[in-house]
N, C-alpha and C positions, 0 to 999 in steps of 0.2 A: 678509823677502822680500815685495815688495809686485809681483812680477808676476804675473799672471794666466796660469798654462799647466793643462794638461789636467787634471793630478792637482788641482790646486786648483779648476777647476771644479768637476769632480765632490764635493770635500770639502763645495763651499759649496752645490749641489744637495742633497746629504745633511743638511746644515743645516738649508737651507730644509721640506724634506720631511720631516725629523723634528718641526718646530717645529707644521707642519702639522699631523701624527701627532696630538700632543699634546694642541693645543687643538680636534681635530676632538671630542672627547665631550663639551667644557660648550660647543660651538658646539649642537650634539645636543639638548642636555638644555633650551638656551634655548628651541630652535623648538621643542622637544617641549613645551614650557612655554607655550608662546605660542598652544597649541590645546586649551583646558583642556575637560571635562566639567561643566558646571556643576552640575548635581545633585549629582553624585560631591565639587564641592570645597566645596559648601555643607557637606555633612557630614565632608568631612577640617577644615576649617575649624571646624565646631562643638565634634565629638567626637574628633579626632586629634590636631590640631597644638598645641593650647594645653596639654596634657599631654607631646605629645611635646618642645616647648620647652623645657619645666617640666625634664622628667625629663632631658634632654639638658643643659641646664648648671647642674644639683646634680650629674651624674656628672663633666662636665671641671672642675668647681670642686672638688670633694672629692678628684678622682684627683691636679688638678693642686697641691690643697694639700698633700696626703700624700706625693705625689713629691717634691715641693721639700724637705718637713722630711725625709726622709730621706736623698736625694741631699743635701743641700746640707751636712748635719748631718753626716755618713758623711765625705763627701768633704773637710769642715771638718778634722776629726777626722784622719782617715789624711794628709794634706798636711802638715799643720801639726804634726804633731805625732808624737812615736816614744814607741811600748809594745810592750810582747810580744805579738810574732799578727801585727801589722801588716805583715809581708813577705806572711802567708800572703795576708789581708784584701784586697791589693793584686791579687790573683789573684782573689780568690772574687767581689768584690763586684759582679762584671759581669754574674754568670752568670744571672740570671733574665732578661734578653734571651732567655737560649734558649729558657724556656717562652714557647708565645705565649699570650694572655690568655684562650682559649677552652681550652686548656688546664687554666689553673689552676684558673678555673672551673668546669671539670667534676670536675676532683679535689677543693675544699675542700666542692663542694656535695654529696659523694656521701660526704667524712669528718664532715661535721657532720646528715647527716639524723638523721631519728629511729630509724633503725635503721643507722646508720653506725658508724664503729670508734670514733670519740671517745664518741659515747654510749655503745657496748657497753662501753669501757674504763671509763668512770666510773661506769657501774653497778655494777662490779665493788667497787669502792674505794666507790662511797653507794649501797647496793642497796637502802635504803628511803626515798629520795628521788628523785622524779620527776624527772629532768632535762631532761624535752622545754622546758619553758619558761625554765629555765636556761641553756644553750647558746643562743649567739647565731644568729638568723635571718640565715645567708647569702644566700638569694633574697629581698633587696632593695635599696634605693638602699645604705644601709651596706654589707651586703656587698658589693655588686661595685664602693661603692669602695674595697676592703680589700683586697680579692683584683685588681681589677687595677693598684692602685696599686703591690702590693707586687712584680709583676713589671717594671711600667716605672719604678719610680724610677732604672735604672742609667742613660736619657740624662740626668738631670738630674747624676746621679755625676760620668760620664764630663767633661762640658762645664763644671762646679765644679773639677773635680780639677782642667784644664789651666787656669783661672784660678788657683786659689789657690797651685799650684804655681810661676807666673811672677811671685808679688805680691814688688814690692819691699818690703825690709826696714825702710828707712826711716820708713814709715806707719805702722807697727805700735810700731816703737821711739818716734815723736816721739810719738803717743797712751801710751802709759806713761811715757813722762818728765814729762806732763802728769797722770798718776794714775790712767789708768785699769785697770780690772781683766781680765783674758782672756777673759770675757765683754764686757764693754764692747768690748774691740777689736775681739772677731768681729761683734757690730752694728753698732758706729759705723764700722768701717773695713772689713775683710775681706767681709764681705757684701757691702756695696755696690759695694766696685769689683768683684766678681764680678758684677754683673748681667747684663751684655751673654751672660755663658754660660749665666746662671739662666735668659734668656730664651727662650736658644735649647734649653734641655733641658723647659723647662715646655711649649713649643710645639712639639718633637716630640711630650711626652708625650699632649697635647691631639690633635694630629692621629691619632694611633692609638687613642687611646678613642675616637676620633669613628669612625673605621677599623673598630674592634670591632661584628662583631654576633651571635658565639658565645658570650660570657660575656652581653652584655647581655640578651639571649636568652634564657639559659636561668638567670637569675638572678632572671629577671621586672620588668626594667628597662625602658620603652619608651623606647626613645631613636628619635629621629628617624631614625636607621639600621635600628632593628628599625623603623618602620614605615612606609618607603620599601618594607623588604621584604614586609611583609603586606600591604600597597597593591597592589603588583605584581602578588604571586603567588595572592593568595588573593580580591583584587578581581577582577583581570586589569583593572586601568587602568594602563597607560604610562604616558598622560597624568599622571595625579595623583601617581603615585612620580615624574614629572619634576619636576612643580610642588613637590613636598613638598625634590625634591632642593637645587632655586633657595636655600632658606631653608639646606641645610647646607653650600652653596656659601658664601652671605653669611658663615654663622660660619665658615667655612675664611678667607675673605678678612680677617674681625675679627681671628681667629689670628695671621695673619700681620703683621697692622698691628702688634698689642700686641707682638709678639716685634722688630719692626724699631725700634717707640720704644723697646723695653725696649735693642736695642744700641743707641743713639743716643750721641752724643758717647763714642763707646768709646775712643779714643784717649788722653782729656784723663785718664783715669783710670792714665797709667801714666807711670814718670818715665824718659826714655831717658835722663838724667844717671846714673842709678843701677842698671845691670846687678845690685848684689849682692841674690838672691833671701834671702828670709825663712826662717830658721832652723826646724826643726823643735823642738818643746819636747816635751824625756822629760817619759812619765809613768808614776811605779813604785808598785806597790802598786796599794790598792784602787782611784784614778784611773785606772792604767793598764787594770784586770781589766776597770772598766767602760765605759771606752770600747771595748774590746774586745769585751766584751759589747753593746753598742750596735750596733756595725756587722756584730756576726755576727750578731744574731737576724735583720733582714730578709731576709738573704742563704738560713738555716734556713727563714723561712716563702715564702721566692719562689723559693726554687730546690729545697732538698735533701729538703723531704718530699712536693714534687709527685714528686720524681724515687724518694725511697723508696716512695711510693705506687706508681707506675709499673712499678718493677720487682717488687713484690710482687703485683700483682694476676699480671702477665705470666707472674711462675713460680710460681703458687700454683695459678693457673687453667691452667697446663701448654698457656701458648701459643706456646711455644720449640718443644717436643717437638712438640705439636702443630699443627706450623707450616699455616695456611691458604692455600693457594696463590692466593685471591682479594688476600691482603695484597700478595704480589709481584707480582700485578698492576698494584695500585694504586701500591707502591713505583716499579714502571717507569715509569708513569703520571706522577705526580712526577717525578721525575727526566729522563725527555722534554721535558715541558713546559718545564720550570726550565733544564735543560739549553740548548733551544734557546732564550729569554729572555731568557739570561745573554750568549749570546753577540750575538745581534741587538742588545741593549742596547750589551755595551760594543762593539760595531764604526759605531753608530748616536753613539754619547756621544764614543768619539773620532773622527768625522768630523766633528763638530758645532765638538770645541773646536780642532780644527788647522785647520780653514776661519778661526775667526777669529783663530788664531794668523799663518797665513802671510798674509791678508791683512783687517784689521783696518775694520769698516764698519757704517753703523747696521743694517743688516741680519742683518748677522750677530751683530752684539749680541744685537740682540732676539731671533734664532733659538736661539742659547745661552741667553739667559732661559729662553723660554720652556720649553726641555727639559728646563730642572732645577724645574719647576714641578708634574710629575708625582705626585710625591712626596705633595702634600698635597691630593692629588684622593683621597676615601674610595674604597677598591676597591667596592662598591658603588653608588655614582654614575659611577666610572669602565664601570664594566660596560652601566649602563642606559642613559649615552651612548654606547656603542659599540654596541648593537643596533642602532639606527636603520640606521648607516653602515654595519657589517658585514652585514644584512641587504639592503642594495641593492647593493652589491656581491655578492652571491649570486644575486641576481633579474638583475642585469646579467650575469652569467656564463651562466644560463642563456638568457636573452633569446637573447644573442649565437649559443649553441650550438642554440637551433630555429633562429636566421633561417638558419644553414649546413645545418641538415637533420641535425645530430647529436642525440643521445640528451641529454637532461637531465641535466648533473650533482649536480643537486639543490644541498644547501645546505653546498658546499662547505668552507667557511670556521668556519659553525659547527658540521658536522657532522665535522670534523678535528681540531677544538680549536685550529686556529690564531687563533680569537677570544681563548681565554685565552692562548694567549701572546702576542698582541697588548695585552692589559690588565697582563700582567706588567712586557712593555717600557716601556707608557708610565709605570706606578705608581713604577716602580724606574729608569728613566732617568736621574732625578735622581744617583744613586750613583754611575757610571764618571763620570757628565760634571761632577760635582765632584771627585770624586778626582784623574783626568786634567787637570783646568783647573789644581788643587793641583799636581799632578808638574808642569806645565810651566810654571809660573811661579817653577821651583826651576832650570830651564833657562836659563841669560842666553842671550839674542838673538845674543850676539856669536857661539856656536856656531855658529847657519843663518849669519850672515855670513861666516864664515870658510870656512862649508862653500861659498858660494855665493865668496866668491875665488877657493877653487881649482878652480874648476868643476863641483863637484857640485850635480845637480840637486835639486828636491824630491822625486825619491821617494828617492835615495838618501839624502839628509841621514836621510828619517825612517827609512831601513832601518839608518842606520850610526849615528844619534847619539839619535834621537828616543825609538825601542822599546827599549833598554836600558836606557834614563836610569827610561825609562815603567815598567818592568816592575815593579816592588812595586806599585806605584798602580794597576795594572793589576789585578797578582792579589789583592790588597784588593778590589777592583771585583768583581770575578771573583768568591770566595769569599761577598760581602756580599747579592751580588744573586741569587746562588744556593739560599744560604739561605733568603734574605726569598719568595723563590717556593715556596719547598716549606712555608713557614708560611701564604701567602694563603689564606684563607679566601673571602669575601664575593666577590671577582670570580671565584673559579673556581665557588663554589655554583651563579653563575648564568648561567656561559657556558661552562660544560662540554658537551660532547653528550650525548646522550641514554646511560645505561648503563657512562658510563665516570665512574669516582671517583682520587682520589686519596688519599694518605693524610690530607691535612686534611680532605676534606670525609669522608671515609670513615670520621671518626672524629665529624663532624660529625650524619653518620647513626645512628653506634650511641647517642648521648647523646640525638638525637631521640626513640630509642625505650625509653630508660631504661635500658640495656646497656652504658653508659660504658664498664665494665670491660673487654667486650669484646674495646675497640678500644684497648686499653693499651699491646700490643705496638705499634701503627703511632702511637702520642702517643708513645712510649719513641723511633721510630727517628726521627723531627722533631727531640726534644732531641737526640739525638747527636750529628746532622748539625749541630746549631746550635754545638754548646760548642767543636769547634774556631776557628772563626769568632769567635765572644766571646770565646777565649784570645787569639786572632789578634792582637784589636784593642788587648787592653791591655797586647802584649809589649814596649813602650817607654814605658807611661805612669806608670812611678815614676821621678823626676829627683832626682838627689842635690839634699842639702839645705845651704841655705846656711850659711859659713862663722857657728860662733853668736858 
């Protein structure tokens, strides 16, 4: 459908104004950049940034090394290969998505102190040996690449598995007729035509430890995201958290370069002659126990003893019974916010991608780009770009309301919270408006054609052909961006209003004050909400195995 009528203006309005949306925060953060403090950058400059560098990529190097050998290694494993457990594995191995990184952090660092349960336990069993210097130091660069690698290796899983799982049979069989060993074939072959997904799972994982500044925080990491936020809040320079933001702009945009050479020639690595996928190979016995063992220990330390932690403090510390009506505060809180984010998103994500479905243009290209560019804005840089614009947008509300003679609304926008859910939208935009561009290229064209022979217009085609077809893609969208709201940390810490929390940052406060435990129950109802969602995504990702 290439005519221009009312509903498709408005779609491509919508486009346009989303794309807007989007790149109004690092528009923000340039000009906020472009008006530096000099004294204040001579000492970010001296004593900040050559450490916070420093410390910023030994964490995305170590998190993103440890992700890869695990996802990649896991997901090697379970594909390619059948043992006992691996039905279950196929389920389990997703599930540390749900903890978020600030999460785990606060549980490993609160079981390994010196008066935490792993030392109380082993004093038990060595009561005359000191174990404070035996036990590994989790606040520092080690640990927090330990603890948050062990929760984000499942994007590297997930995006391994859907390669290794579609590799033809061929490659693997012509390398062993030539002598090589099941090692050799997973190096010389099976790894590398999975790059293109290693790429894109190591560079999710990068964009989220760069996202992170609850573990890094309180792990005693400075990364350039913890000290955007110490710039900010505890200099009170703008200016200098924008300049500091510039440099983690440049490695988001690095990110992305290495991830797009990493898919680069993706195609040449697959043989469409050859539909028959690669067999899975039994392993019985002690091979089988330890690969078994292999892919369930990550899954034990990223997922099942943050969560036995969580539920032990919760009913130990009798905060079921003792339910704190401040909690279902902050749970409503939550849930408002995310609530409406989810939906602004995906009604903002599908007008974006049916503007350039019905009629196809460089504009609307680029407006589609840009919306799914969200994504790898750190919620924290997307926040301190959005002050600027959200605050003059409040000062123009009121301007407007004296020159009428009305009373001052005051600071409408960030005294509402609608600034956070404006950092939700754009953070998470990326998810409907991929999802949906995915559903409807699942759509042939010749639909809207046939719908448009027999006279149906465009609203009707997309009431009669477009929203059913859409509906999984949708409520995938729906559920994804849901979730990922009620986990945000970094842009709600800092554009919440005054006095209202939610359950991330609300859990963010009791760990501030060394009361972690406190806040177990509202860490407890974040994983819940999460693990439907994580089950969600992997109820189609095991594919029968090729004929052996």
């Amino acid at each position: 459908m290439n005519r221009a009528t009312p509903t498709g203006r408005v779609a491509a309005a919508v486009a346009v104004a989303t794309a807007i949306l989007v790149a109004a925060p690092v528009i923000s953060i340039i000009s906020l950049a472009m008006h530096p403090a000099p004294d204040l950058w001579q000492d970010l400059m001296a004593y900040v940034l050559p450490r916070a560098m420093i410390d910023t990529a030994l964490l995305l190097g170590g998190v993103g090394a440890l992700a890869l050998s695990i996802g990649a290694g896991t997901a090697w494993l379970i594909s390619l290969h059948d043992f006992r457990g691996r039905a279950l594995l196929v389920w389990l191995m997703p599930l540390p998505l749900a903890i978020p990184t600030y999460l785990a952090a606060y549980v490993y660092a609160d079981l390994f102190e010196p008066l935490g349960l792993v030392h109380r336990t082993l004093a038990i069993w060595f009561p005359l040996r000191d174990l404070v210097g035996v036990l590994p130091n989790l606040r520092s660069m080690p640990g927090a690449i330990v603890v948050i690698g062990l929760v984000l290796y499942p994007y590297v899983y997930l995006s391994a598995r859907t390669m290794f799982q579609f590799q033809s049979a061929e490659f693997a069989e012509a390398a062993r007729t030539l002598g090589a060993k099941r090692w050799t074939v997973f190096w010389r072959v099976s790894l590398p035509m999975a790059r293109p997904a290693l790429a894109v799972g190591v560079a999710l994982v990068s964009l989220e430890t760069l996202n992170d500044i609850g573990a890094s925080e309180y792990l005693g990491v400075r990364t350039l995201t913890v000290s955007i936020f110490t710039t900010w809040l505890n200099r009170g320079s703008l200016a200098g958290a924008a300049q500091l933001s510039c440099f983690m702009l440049a490695i988001v945009a690095v990110l992305i370069a290495v991830e797009r050479y990493g898919r680069r020639n993706t195609t040449a690595e697959f043989s469409a002659e050859s539909p028959r996928l690669t067999p899975r190979t039994r392993l019985n016995g002690i091979r089988g126990g330890a690969a078994f063992a292999a892919c369930l220990l990550p899954v034990l330390l990223g997922f099942v003893v943050p969560v036995l932690f969580l539920l032990q403090q919760s009913f130990g510390r009798s905060l079921l019974a003792n339910f704190d009506m401040a909690l279902g505060r902050d749970a409503f809180n939550s849930i408002a916010f995310a609530t409406l984010a989810t939906l602004i998103a995906l009604t903002l994500g599908f007008a974006t991608i049916l503007a350039w479905r019905w009629r196809p243009n460089p504009v609307r290209f680029i407006a589609m780009n840009i919306s799914q560019t969200g994504y790898a804005l750190p919620g924290l840089v997307l926040a301190l770009g959005l002050l600027t614009p959200v605050l003059a947008i409040d000062n123009g509300l009121n301007a407007v309301a004296g020159w009428l003679g009305r009373s001052l609304p005051g600071l409408i926008l960030i005294g509402s919270g609608a600034a956070v859910v404006i950092a939700y939208v754009i953070r998470f935009l990326a998810v409907p408006t991929g999802m949906i561009k995915a559903g409807f290229e699942r759509i042939p064209r010749d639909y809207d054609d046939s719908a448009l022979a027999a006279g149906a217009g465009q609203a009707t085609t997309l009431r009669k052909i477009h929203l059913p077809l859409l509906r999984p893609a949708m409520l995938g969208a729906v559920i994804i961006v849901f979730v990922d709201c009620l986990k945000e940390l970094p842009a709600t810490l800092l554009l919440r209003p005054l006095n209202v929390d939610t359950l991330a940052t609300s859990i963010y406060q009791f760990a501030s004050r060394g009361s972690f435990e406190d806040g177990a129950l509202a860490a407890l109802l974040i994983v819940a909400a999460s693990i439907g969602p994580v089950a969600w995504l992997t109820r189609f990702s095991d594919m029968p195995s090729g004929p052996a």
